[in-house]
C-alpha positions in Angstrom: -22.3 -84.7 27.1 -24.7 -81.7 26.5 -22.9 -78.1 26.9 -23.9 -76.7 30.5 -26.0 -73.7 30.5 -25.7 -71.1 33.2 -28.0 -67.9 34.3 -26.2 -65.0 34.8 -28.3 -61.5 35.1 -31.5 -63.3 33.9 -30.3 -65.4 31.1 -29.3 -68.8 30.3 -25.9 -68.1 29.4 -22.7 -70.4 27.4 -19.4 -70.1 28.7 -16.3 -70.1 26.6 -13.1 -69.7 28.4 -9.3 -69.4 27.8 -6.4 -69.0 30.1 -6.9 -65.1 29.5 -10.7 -64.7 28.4 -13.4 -66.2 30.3 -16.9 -65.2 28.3 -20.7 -66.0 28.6 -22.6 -65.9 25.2 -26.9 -65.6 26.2 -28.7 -68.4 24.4 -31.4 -65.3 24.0 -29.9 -62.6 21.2 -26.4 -64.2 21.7 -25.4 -61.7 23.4 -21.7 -62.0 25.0 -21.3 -60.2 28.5 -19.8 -60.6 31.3 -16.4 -61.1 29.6 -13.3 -61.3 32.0 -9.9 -60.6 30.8 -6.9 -61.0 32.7 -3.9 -59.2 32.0 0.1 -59.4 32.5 0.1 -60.1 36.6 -3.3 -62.1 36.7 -5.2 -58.6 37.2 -8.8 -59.1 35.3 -10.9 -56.5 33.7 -14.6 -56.3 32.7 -15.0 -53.9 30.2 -19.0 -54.5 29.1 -22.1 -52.9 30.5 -25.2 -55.1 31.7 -28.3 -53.1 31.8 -29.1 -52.2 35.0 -33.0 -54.0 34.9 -30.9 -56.9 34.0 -28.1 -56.9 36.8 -31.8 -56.9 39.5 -33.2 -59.6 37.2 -36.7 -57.3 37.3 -40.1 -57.9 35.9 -40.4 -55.8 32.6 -43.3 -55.5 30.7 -44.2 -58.5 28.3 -44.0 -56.6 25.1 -40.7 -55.3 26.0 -38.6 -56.7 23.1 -35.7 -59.4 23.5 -33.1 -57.2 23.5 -33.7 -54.4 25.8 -34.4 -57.4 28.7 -30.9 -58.9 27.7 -29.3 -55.8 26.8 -25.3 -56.2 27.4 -21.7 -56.5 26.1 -21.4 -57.4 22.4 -24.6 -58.3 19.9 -24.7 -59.1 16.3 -27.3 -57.2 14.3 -28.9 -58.3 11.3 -30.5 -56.1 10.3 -29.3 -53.2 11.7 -31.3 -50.2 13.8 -34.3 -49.6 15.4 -36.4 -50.8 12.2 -39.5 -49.1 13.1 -40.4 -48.9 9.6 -41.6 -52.4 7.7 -39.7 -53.4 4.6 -41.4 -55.1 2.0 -44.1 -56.0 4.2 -42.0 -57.5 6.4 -41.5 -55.4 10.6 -38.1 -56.7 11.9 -37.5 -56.0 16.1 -34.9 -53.4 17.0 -31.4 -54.7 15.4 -32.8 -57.6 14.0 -33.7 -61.5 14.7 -30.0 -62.0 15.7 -30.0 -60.0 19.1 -33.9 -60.8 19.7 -34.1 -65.1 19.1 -33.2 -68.1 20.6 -29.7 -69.5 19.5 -29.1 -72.8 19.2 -25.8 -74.2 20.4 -23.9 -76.2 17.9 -21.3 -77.5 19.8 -18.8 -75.8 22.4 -15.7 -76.8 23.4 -13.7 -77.1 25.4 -16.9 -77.2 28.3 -16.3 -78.5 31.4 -12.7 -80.2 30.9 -9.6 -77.0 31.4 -8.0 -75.2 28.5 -5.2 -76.1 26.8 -3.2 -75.2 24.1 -5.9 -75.7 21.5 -8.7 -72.5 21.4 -11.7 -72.8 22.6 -14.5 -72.3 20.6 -18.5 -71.8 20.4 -20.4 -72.4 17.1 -24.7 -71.8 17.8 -27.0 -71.1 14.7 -30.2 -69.3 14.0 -32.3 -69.5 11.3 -33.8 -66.7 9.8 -36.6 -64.9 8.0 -36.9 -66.5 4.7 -36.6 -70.4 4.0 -33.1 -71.5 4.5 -31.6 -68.3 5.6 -29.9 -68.7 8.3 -26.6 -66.8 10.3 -23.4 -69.2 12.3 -21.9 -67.5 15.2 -18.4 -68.6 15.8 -16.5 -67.2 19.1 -13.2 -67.9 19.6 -10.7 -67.8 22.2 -7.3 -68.3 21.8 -4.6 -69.0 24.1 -2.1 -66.3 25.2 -5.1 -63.5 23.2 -6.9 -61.5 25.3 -9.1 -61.2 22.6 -12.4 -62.6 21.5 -12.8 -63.4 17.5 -16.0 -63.3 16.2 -17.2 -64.7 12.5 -20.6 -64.6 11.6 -21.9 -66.1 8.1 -24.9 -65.2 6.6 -26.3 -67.9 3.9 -29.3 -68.0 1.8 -30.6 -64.9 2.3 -30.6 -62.4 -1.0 -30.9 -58.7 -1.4 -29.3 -55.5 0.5 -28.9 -55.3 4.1 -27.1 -53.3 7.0 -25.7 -54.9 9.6 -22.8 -55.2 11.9 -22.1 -55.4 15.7 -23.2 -53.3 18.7 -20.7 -53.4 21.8 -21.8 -51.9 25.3 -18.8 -50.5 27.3 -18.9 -49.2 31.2 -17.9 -46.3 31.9 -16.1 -44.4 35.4 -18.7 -42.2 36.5 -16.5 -39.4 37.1 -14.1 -37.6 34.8 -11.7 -38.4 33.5 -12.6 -41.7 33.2 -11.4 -42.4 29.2 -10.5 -41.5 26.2 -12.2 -43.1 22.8 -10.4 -42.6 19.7 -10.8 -44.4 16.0 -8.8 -44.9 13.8 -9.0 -42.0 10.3 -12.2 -41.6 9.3 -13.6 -39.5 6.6 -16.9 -38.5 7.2 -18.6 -37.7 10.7 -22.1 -36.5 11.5 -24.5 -36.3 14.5 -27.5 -38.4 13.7 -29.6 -36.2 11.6 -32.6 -36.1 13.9 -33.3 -35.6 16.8 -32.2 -38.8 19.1 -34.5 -38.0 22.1 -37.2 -35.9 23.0 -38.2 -33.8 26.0 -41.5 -34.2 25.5 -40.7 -38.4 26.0 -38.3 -38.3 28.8 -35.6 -37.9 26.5 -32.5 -35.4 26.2 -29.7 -35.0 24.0 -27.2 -31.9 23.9 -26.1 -32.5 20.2 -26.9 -30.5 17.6 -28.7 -32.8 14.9 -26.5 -33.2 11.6 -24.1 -31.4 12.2 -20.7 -32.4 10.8 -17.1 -32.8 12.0 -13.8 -33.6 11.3 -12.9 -34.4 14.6 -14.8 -35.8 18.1 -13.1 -32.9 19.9 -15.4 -30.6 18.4 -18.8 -31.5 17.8 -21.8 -28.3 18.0 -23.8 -28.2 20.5 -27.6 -27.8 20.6 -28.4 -24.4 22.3 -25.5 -22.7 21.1 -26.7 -19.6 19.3 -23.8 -17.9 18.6 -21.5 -21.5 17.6 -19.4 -20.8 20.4 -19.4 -24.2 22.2 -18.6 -27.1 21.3 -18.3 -30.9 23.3 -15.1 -32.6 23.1 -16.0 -36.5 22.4 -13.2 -37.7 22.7 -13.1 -37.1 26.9 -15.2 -39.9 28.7 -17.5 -40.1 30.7 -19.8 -37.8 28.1 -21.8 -35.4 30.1 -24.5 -36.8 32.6 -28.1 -36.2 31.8 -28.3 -36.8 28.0 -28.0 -39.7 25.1 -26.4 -38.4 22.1 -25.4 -40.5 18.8 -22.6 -39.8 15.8 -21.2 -42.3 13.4 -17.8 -42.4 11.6 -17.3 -43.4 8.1 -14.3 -45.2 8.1 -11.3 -44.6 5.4 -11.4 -47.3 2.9 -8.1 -47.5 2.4 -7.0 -48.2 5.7 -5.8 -52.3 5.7 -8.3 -52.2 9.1 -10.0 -50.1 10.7 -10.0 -49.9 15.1 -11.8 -48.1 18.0 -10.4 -47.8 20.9 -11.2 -46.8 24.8 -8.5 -45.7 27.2 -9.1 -46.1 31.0 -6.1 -44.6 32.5 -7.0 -45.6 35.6 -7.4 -49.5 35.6 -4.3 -48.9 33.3 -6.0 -50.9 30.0 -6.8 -50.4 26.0 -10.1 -52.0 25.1 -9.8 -51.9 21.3 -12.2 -53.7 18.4 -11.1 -54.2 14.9 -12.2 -54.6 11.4 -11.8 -54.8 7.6 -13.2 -51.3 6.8 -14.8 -52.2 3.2 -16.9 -55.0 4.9 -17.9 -52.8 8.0 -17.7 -49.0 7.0 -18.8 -46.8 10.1 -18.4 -46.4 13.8 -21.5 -45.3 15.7 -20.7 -44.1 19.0 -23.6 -44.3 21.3 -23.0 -41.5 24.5 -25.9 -42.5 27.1 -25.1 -41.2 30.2 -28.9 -41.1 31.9 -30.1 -39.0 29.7 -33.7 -41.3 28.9 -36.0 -41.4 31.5 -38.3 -43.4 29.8 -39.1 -47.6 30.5 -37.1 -49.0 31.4 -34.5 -46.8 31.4 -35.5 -44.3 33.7 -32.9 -42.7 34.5 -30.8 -44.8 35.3 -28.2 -46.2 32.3 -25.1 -45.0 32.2 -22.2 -43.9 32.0 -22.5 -46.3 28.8 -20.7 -45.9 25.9 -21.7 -48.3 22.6 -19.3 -48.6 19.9 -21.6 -50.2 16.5 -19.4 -51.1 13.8 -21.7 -51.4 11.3 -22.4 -50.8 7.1 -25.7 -49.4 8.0 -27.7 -45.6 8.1 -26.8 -44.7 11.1 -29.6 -46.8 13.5 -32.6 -46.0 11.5 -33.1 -49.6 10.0 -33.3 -51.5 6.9 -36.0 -49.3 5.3 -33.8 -46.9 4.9 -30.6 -48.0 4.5 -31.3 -49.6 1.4 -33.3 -47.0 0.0 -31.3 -44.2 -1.2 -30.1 -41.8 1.5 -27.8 -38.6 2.3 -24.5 -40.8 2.9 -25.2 -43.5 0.0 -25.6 -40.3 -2.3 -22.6 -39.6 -1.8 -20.7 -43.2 -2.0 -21.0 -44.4 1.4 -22.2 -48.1 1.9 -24.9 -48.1 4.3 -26.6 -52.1 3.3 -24.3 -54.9 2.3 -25.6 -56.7 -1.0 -25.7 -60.6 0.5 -26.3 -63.4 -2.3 -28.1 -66.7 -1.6 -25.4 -68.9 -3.7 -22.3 -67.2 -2.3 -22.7 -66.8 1.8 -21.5 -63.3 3.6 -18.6 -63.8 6.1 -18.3 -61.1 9.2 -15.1 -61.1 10.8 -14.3 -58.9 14.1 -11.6 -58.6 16.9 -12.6 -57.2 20.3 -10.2 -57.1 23.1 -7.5 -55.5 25.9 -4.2 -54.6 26.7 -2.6 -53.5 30.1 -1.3 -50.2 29.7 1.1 -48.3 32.1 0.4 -45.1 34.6 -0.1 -41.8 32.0 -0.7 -44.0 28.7 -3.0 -41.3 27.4 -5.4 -41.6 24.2 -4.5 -43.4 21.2 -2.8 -42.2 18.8 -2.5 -45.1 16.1 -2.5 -49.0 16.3 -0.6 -50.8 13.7 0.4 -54.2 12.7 3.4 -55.4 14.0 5.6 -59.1 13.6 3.1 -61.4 16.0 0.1 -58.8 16.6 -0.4 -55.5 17.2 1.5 -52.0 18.8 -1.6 -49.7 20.6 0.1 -46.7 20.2 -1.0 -43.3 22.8 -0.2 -39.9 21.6 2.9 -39.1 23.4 4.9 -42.1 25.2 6.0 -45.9 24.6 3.0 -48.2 22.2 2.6 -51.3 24.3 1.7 -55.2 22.1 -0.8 -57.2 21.9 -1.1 -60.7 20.7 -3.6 -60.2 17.9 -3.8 -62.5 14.7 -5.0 -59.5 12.8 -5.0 -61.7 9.2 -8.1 -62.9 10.6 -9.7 -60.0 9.8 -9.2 -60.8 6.2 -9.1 -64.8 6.4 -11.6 -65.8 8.8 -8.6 -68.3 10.0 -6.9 -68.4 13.2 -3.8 -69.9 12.8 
């Protein structure tokens, strides 16, 4: 029986569910929004933005690329970043073939018989670029998680490359609407130019590379006298401009998380990783801050969390070329071999929290998955198999 395909904002969509996660993956870009979690009590959540041209299903220009007409929820990229620069003769779209072409489905299941105790699972395939290259996407849902595990493997392709993934989150509109925390980074810079211009319909309130050791202080723009400074941390950011930072993650961490606090729907969304295979965090701030097609005003409170080994979003020119961060020992292109394939592993889900859980502190491994701890009060579990960060296996 062939897999049924559903349209949902526009796209033909897959749908993976569990008994806590019900999913749609787009066959365009594979990208995997709306996702419904339902917590302790049967209350559901839906964490993941859907561009707003896409929730009105309008008519956008035909050399609009892939992505910005899907644009929603989680995307793998490959390669990473805008990519407005060819690379050996070669121009990839914005964030790569992955989140612009056609996937084909390899099989789903289950599809329309119910859950039960096995996970369900989606495996779709795209082939890429150069003969035989090709990348498997495998989503996973597993009973009793409300979690979604992602591997992607990259075979027969050669040569250095950033990548990594590019989650959408909605934001409350009015403060305080969240908290986003990370887990110990060691390096943190604005992008180092400009990320929009007035003079395009674009604004952005960040002053360009500066540095930080924390997002509760991060320099402002027009701040002569260094006075000023935005707190990151506090969500929504504020209306009226698109800013971007990235986080180089400590190495030596056994993962690496992000995590968003929304005290008022009383839930953690969280994402993990294996910090030597993924290195930064790029936090995307847009809160209608373009004004530009097709955003016009009109996206946001959005906040995108890219965990990626990548130069910030410039692309694969020059993230494999020598830049500030790999100067100074930071990964920004993962070396993939043609006789050895590349395995990407990542965690993305929720936990219900109670009234005044506050931003998180820490979140640790623990017997059976994981404690989200907030800076003052009682951590709360999740059921997380966080080996499959290092495996690929769910057991």
């Amino acid at each position: 029986m062939t897999p049924s395909v559903r349209r949902c904002f526009g796209q033909p969509s897959w749908r993976l569910h569990s008994d806590h996660v019900d999913a749609l993956i787009t066959r365009l870009g594979g990208h995997i929004a709306p996702v419904t979690f339902r917590l302790r009590g049967g209350r559901a959540v839906q964490p993941y933005a859907v561009a707003p041209w896409a929730e009105r299903n309008e008519t956008l220009p035909p050399e609009l690329p892939a992505l910005l007409r899907v644009l929603r929820g989680d995307f793998f990229c490959l390669p990473f970043g805008v990519n407005a620069t060819p690379f050996r003769g070669k121009r990839y779209p914005p964030h790569g073939e992955t989140a612009n072409r056609r996937w084909s489905l390899v099989s789903l299941s289950p599809d329309r018989t119910p859950y039960g105790n096995s996970p369900s699972v989606l495996r779709a395939q795209l082939t890429i670029g150069e003969r035989d290259a090709r990348v498997d996407k495998v989503v996973t849902l597993v009973p009793g998680h409300a979690a979604v595990y992602q591997t992607h493997l990259i075979s027969g392709m050669s040569g250095s490359m950033p990548l990594g993934h590019h989650a959408l989150l909605a934001l409350p509109p009015r403060s305080p609407g969240g908290f986003v925390s990370t887990s110990r980074f060691v390096h943190g810079q604005v992008l180092p130019t400009p990320f929009e211009a007035p003079a395009s319909g674009g604004y952005s309130r960040l002053r360009p590379g500066n540095r930080f050791r924390s997002l509760r202080r991060v320099a402002l723009i027009y701040d002569p006298q260094g006075t000023r400074f935005a707190d990151l941390s506090k969500l929504p950011p504020e209306r009226g401009f698109d800013d971007l930072v990235m986080l180089t993650a400590d190495p030596r961490l056994s993962f690496a998380w992000s995590a968003v606090t929304f005290p008022g729907e009383q839930y953690v969304w969280f994402a993990l990783r294996d910090p030597r295979v993924l290195r930064h965090t790029i936090l995307w701030l847009s809160h209608h801050g373009r004004h530009y097609a097709p955003w016009c005003g009109r996206h946001g409170p959005v906040l995108g969390i890219e965990d990626v080994t990548a130069y910030f979003h410039y692309g694969i020119a020059d993230s494999v070329r020598p830049n500030a961060l790999s100067r100074q020992g930071l990964t920004t292109a993962i070396r993939l071999r043609r006789d050895r394939p590349t395995r990407i592993h990542y965690i993305m889900g929720v936990v219900a929290t109670p009234l005044g859980f506050g931003p998180v502190k820490a979140i640790r491994a623990v017997p059976g998955g994981i404690a989200v701890c907030p800076l003052r009060g009682t951590p709360v579990h999740a059921d997380i198999n966080i080996e499959f960060l290092r495996t690929g296996v769910i057991a």
